[in-house]
C-alpha positions as CSV (number, residue, x, y, z in Angstrom):
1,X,-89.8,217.9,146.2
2,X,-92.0,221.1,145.4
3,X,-95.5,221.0,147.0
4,X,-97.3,221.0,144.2
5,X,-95.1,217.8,142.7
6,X,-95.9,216.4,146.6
7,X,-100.0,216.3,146.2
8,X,-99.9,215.6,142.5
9,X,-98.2,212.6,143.3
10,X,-100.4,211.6,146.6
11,X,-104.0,212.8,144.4
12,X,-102.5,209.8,141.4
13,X,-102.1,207.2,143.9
14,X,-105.5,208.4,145.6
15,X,-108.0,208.2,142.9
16,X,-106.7,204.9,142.0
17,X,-108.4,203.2,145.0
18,X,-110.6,206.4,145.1
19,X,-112.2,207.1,141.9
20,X,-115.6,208.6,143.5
21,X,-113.0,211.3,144.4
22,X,-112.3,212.0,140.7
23,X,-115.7,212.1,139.6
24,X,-116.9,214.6,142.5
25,X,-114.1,217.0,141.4
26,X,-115.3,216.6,138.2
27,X,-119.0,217.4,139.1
28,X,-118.0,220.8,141.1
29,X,-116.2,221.8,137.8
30,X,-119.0,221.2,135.6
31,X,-120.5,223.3,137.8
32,X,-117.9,226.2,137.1
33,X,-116.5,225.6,140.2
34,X,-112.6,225.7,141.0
35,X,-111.8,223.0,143.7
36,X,-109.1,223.9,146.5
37,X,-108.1,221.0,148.5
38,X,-108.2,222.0,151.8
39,X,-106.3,219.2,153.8
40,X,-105.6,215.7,153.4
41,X,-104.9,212.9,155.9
42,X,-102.5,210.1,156.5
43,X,-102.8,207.0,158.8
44,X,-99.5,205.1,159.9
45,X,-98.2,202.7,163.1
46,X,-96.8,204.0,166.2
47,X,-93.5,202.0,167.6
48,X,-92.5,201.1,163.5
49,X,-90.0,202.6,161.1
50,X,-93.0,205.0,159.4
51,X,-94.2,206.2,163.3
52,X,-95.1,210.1,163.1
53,X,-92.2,211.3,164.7
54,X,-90.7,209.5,161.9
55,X,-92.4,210.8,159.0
56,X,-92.6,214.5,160.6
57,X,-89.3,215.6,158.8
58,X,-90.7,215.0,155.8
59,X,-93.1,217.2,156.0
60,X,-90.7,219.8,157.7
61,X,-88.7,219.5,154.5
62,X,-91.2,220.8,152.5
63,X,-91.9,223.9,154.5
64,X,-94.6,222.9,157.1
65,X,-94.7,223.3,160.5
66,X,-96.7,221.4,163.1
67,X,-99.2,223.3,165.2
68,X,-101.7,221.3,166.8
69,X,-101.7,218.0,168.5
70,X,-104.7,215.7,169.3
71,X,-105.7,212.3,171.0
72,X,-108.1,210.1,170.4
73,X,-108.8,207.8,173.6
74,X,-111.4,205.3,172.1
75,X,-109.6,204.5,168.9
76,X,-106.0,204.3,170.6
77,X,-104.9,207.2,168.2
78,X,-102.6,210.2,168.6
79,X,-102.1,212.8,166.0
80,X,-100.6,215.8,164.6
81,X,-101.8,218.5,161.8
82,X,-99.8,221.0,159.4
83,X,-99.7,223.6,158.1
84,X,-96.8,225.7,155.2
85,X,-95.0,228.2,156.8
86,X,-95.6,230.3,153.6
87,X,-97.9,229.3,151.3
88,X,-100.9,230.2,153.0
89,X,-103.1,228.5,150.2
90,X,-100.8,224.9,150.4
91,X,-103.2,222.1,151.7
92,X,-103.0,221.5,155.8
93,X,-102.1,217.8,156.9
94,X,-103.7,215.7,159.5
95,X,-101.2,212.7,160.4
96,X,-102.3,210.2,162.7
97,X,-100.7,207.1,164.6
98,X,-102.4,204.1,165.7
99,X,-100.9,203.4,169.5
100,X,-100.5,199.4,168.8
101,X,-99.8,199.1,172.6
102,X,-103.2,200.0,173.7
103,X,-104.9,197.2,172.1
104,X,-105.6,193.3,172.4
105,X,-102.9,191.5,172.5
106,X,-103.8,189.3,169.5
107,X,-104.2,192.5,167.6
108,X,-100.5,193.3,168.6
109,X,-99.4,190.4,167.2
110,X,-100.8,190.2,164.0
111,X,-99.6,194.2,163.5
112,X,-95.9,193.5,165.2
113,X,-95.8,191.1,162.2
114,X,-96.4,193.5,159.6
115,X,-94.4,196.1,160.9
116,X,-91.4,193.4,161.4
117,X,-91.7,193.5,157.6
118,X,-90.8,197.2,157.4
119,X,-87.0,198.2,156.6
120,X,-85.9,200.5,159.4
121,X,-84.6,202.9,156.7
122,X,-87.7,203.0,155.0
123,X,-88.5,206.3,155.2
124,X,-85.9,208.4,152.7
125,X,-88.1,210.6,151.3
126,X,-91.8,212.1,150.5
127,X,-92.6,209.5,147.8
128,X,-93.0,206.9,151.6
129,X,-96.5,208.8,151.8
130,X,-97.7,206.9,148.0
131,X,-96.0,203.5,148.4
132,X,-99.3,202.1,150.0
133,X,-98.4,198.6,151.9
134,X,-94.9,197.8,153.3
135,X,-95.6,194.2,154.2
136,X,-97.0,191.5,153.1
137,X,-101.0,191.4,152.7
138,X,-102.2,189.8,156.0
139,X,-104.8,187.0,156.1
140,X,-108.4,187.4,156.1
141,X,-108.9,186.1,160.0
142,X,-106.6,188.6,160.9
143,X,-108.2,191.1,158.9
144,X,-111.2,189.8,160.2
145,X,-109.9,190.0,164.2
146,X,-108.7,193.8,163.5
147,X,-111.7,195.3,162.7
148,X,-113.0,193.8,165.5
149,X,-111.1,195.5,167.7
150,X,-109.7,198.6,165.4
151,X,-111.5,199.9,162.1
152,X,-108.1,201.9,162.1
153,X,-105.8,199.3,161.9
154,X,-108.1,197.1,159.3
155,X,-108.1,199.6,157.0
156,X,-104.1,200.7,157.4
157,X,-103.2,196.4,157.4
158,X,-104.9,196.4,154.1
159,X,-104.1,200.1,152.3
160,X,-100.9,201.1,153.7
161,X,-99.5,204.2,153.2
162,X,-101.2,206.4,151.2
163,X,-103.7,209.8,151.6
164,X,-106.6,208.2,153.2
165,X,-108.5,211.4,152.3
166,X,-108.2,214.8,150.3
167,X,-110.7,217.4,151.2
168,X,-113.0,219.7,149.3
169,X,-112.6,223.3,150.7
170,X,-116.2,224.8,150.5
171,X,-114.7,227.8,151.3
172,X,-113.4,228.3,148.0
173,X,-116.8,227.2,146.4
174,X,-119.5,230.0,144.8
175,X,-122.5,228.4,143.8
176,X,-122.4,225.8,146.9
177,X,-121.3,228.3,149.6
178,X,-123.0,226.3,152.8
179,X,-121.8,222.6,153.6
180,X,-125.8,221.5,153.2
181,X,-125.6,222.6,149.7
182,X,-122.5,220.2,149.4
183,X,-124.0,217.3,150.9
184,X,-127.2,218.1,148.9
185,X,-125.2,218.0,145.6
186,X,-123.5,214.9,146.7
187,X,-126.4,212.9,148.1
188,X,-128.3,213.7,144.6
189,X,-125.9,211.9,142.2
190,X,-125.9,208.8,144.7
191,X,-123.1,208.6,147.2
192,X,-123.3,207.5,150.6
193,X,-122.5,210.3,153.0
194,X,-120.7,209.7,156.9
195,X,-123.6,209.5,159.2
196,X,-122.4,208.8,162.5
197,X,-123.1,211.6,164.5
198,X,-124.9,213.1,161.9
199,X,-124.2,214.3,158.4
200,X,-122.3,217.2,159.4
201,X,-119.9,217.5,162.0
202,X,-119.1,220.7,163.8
203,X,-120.9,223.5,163.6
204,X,-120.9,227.5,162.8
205,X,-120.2,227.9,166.9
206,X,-117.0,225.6,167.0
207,X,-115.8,227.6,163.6
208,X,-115.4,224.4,161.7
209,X,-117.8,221.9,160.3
210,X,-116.9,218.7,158.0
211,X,-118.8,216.0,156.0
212,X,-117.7,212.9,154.1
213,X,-118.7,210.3,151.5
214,X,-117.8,206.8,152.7
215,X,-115.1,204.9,151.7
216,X,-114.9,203.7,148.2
217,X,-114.5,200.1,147.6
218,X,-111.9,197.4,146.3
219,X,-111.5,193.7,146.0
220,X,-108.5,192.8,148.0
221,X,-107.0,188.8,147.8
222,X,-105.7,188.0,151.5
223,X,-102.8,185.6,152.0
224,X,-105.2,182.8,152.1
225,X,-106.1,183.3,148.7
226,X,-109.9,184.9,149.9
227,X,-111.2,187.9,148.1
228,X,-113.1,190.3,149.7
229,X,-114.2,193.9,148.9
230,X,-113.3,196.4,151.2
231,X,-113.6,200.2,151.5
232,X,-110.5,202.3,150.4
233,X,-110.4,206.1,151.1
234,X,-113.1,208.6,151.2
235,X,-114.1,212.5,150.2
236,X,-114.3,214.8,152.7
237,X,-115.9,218.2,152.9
238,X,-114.5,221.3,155.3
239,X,-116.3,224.9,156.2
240,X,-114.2,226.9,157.9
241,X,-115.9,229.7,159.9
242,X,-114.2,233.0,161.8
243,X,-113.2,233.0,164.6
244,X,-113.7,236.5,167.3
245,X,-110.6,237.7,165.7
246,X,-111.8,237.7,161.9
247,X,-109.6,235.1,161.2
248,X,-110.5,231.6,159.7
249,X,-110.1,228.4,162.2
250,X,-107.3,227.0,160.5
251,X,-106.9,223.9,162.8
252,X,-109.2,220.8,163.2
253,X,-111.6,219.6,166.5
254,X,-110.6,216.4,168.1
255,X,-114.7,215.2,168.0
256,X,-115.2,216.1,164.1
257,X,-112.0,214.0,163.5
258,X,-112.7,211.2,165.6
259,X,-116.5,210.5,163.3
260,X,-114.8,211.3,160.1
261,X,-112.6,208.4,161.3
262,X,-115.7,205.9,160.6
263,X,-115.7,207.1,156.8
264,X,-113.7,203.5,156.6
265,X,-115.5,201.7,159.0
266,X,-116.4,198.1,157.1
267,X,-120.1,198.5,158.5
């Protein structure tokens, strides 16, 4: 699959759960601007038939290459970002894997049961990354007990595989050239922005710095038959700065990631 076909396809399934996403494209090109997806990000299960080290051919396939590795001690997470190996201007990836071991054991059980569910030759080719939940919808308690314990894992038990986000490169923008202009423009025509640890993460010193809207929402019916609405994916924002070398910070910053995380958080 080209890589244009690949995000096509993963920006369709996207603004379906996402469609502030659609409309805040829309609003940068009514402003005459031309919007270059920077990166986008996928969340999956470690120890399962879609674990990263699974899924990493796929993206291999296509060209990339990984080049940076990251952990993420209080939200049990280890990840991995992309990049093409020759289009410079193809969108970067950010794959992380929630490390199921590391948590309460009644959260293990509930997520061993919907990874159980998965066929061990489920991953066959890039389409995986849109097919959004491979098992069954779990039931609201155990919704309810995962969020508790993993925002992470609440979010993936309910949306599956899919681009959690896809990212507005400010880099590319004219008229909003400064990530405060962005959040200015987005905060104006109502949406929510991330605020934990402020409304922009990074800064001009660490050569990167991010913001996000938070999650949009759908009305999801749990096993029980409950129905609940909860958040979906989320628009991010990314300024990339240079670095001593003249050259643009191309990778990401394990403490920007980890508060972009709580773009889902149900609270």
């Amino acid at each position: 699959m080209q890589v244009n076909q690949f995000f096509d396809a993963l920006w369709d399934a996207y603004t379906d759960v996402t469609p502030q996403a659609h409309k805040i494209q829309t609003l940068f090109k009514q402003q005459g601007e031309t919007v270059i997806n920077d990166h986008v990000a996928f969340r999956t299960f470690g120890n399962s038939p879609i674990s990263l080290a699974k899924l990493e051919p796929l993206f291999e396939q296509m060209g990339y290459q990984a080049y940076g590795q990251f952990r993420f001690e209080n939200k049990h997470l280890k990840a991995r970002c992309y990049k093409h190996t020759e289009q410079a201007d193809a969108p970067k990836i950010f794959l992380s894997e929630l490390l199921t071991e590391e948590l309460t054991q009644d959260c293990q059980d509930i997520i061993n049961g919907l990874v159980a569910q998965i066929p061990a030759d489920v991953v066959k080719g890039p389409e995986i990354f849109w097919q959004k939940r491979l098992w069954d919808i779990p039931s609201l308690e155990d919704y309810l007990t995962l969020v508790e314990h993993s925002e992470y894992a609440a979010w993936l038990s309910t949306m599956g595989m899919q681009a959690n986000h896809f990212t507005v490169s400010i880099n590319h923008l004219e008229k909003f050239p400064t990530i405060e202009q962005v959040n200015e423009l987005i905060q104006s025509e109502g949406y929510a922005l991330n605020q934990t640890g402020g409304l922009i993460k990074g800064s001009p010193e660490s050569f990167l710095q991010q913001s996000s809207t938070m999650a949009d929402k759908v009305d999801v019916t749990f096993s029980g038959g409950e129905t609940r609405t909860i958040p979906s994916c989320f628009y991010e924002f990314a300024l990339r700065h240079k670095q001593p070398n003249g050259e643009l910070f191309d990778s990401f910053i394990e403490g920007n990631a980890d508060k972009i995380f709580d773009s889902t958080n149900t609270k």
